[in-house]
C-alpha positions as CSV (number, residue, x, y, z in Angstrom):
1,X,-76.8,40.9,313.5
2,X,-74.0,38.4,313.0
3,X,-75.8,36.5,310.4
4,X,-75.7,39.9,308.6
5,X,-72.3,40.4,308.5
6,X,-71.7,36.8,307.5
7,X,-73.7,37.4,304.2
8,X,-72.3,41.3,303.4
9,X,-69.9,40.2,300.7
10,X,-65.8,40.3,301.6
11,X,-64.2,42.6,300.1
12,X,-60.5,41.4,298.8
13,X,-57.9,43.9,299.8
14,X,-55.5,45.2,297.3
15,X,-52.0,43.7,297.3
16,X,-49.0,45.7,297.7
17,X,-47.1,47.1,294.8
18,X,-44.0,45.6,293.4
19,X,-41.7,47.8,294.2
20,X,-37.6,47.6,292.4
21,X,-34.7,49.8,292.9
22,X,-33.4,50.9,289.2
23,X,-30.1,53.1,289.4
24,X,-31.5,56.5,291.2
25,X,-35.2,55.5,290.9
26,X,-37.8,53.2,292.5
27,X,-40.5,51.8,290.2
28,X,-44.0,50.5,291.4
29,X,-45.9,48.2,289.5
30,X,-49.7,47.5,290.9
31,X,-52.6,46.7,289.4
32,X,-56.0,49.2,288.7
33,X,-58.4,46.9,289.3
34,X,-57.5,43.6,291.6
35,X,-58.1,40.6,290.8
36,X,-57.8,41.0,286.7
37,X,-60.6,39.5,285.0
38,X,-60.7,38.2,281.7
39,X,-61.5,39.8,279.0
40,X,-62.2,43.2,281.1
41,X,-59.9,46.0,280.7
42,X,-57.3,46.8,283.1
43,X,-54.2,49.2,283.5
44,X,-50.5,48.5,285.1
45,X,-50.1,51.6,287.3
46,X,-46.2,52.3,287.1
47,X,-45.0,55.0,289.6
48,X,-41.7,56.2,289.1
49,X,-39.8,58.2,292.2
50,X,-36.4,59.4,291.9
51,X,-34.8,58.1,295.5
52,X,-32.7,61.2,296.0
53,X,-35.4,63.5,296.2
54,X,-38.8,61.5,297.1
55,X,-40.4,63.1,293.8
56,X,-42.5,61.3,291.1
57,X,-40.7,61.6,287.7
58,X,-43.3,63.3,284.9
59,X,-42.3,62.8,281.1
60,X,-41.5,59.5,280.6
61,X,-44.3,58.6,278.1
62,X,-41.7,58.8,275.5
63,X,-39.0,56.9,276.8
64,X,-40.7,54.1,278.6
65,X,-42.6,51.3,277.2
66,X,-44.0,48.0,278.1
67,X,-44.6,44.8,276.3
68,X,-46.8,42.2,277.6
69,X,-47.4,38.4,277.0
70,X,-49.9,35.8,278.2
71,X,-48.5,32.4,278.7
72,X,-50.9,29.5,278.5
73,X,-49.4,25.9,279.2
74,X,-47.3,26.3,276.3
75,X,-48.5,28.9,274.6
76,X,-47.0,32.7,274.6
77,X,-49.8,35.1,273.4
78,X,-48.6,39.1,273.3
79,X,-50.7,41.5,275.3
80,X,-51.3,44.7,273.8
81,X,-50.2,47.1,276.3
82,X,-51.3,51.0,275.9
83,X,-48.6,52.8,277.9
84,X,-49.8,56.2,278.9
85,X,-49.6,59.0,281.7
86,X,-52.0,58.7,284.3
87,X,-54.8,61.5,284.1
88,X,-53.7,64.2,286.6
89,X,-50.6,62.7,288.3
90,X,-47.2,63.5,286.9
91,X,-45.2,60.4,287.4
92,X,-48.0,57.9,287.9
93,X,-48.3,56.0,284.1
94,X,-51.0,53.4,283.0
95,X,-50.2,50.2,280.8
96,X,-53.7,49.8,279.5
97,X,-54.7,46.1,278.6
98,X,-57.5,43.7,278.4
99,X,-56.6,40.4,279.5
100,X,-56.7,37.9,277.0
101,X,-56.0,34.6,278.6
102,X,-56.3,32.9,282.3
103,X,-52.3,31.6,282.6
104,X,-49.4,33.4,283.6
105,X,-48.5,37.1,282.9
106,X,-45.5,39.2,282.3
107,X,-45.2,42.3,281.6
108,X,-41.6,43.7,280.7
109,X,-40.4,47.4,281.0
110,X,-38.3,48.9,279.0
111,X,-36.5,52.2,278.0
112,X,-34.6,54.7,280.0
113,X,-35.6,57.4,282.7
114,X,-33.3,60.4,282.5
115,X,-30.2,58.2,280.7
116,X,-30.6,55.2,283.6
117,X,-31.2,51.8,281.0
118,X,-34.8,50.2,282.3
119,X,-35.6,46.5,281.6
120,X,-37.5,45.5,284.1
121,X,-39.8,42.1,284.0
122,X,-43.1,42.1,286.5
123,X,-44.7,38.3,286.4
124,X,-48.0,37.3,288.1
125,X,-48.0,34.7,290.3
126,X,-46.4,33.5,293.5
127,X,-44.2,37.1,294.7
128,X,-45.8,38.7,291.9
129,X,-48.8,40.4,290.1
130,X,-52.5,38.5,291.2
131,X,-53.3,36.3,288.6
132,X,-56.1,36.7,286.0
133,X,-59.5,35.5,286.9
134,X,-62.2,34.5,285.4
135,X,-65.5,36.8,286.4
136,X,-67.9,34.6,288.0
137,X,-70.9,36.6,287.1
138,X,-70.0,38.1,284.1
139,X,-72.5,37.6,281.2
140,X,-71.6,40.6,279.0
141,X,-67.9,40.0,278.6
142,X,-66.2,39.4,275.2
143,X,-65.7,35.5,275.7
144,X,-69.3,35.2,277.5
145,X,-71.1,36.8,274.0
146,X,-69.4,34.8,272.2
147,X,-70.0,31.6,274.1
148,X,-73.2,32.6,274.8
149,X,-74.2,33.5,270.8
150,X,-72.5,30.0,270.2
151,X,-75.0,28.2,272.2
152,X,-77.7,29.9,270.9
153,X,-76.9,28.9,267.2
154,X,-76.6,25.3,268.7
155,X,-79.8,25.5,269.8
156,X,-81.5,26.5,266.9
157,X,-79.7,24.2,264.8
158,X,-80.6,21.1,266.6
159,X,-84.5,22.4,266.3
160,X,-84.1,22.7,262.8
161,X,-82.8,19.2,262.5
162,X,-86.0,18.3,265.3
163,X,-88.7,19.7,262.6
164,X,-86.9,18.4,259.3
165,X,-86.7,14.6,261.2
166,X,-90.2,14.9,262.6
167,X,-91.6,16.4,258.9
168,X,-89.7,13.6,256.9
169,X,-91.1,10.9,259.5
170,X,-95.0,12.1,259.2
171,X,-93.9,12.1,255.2
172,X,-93.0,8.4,255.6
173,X,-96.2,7.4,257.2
174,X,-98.9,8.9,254.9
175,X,-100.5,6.0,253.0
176,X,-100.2,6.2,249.1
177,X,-103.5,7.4,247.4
């Protein structure tokens, strides 16, 4: 029964929110889906609770907004992020986004919630967001096509250039009638 246990797979428990104090209101940032993986879509879920009352804020879809950016050594690439309500919970909101890029991430919120000025930056990493991962046994992903259609053409291509060789070298060695 041990030996059972020992090969159910572990499940990775989801990290805590990051959770800041802005003016009146809290704002949590989490991700949906924990680890990210590359190339698979994912959403920031963004609760906003007014701290006088306890109460999730609904509405803010048009004053809110978040930009995001993937930073690889030195490289910044943007991150489109799709900022949204969540389906069925006033106050919860979604940052929809497909990781681009295994590096750092940061994600930057910005507006105002009921007059209160909101820029607020959320980085992965140590005290942050988890990082991106890479999915280990993905083979349908963007990136894995791709590479995966790459390789392919390789192939072919260097069994074309095996039957061309191989034809030119049996051309060579015919005798001359």
């Amino acid at each position: 029964m041990a030996g059972l246990a020992l090969l159910a797979p572990m499940a990775q428990a989801k990290s805590e929110p990051i959770t800041r104090a802005v003016g009146n209101y809290d704002l949590s940032v989490s991700y949906q889906k924990e680890p990210p993986l590359l190339d698979v879509a994912n959403a920031l879920i963004i609760e906003v609770r007014d701290r006088r009352s306890g109460a999730l804020v609904p509405g803010l879809e048009g004053s809110l907004l978040v930009n995001g950016q993937a930073q690889v050594n030195e490289a910044v690439r943007p991150v489109v992020v799709y900022f949204r309500p969540a389906a069925g919970k006033p106050g919860v909101y979604e940052g929809v986004f497909v990781p681009p890029a295994v590096g750092e991430y940061r994600f930057q919120l910005l507006g105002s919630i009921n007059g209160t000025a909101i820029d607020e930056l959320f980085t992965s990493g140590d005290g942050g967001l988890p990082e991106v991962a890479v999915a280990k046994d993905s083979y349908t992903s963007p990136g894995a096509i791709i590479a995966l259609t790459t390789l392919g053409v390789f192939l072919v291509g260097l069994v074309v250039i095996a039957v061309k060789q191989r034809s030119q070298h049996r051309h060579r060695q015919q005798p001359a009638a």
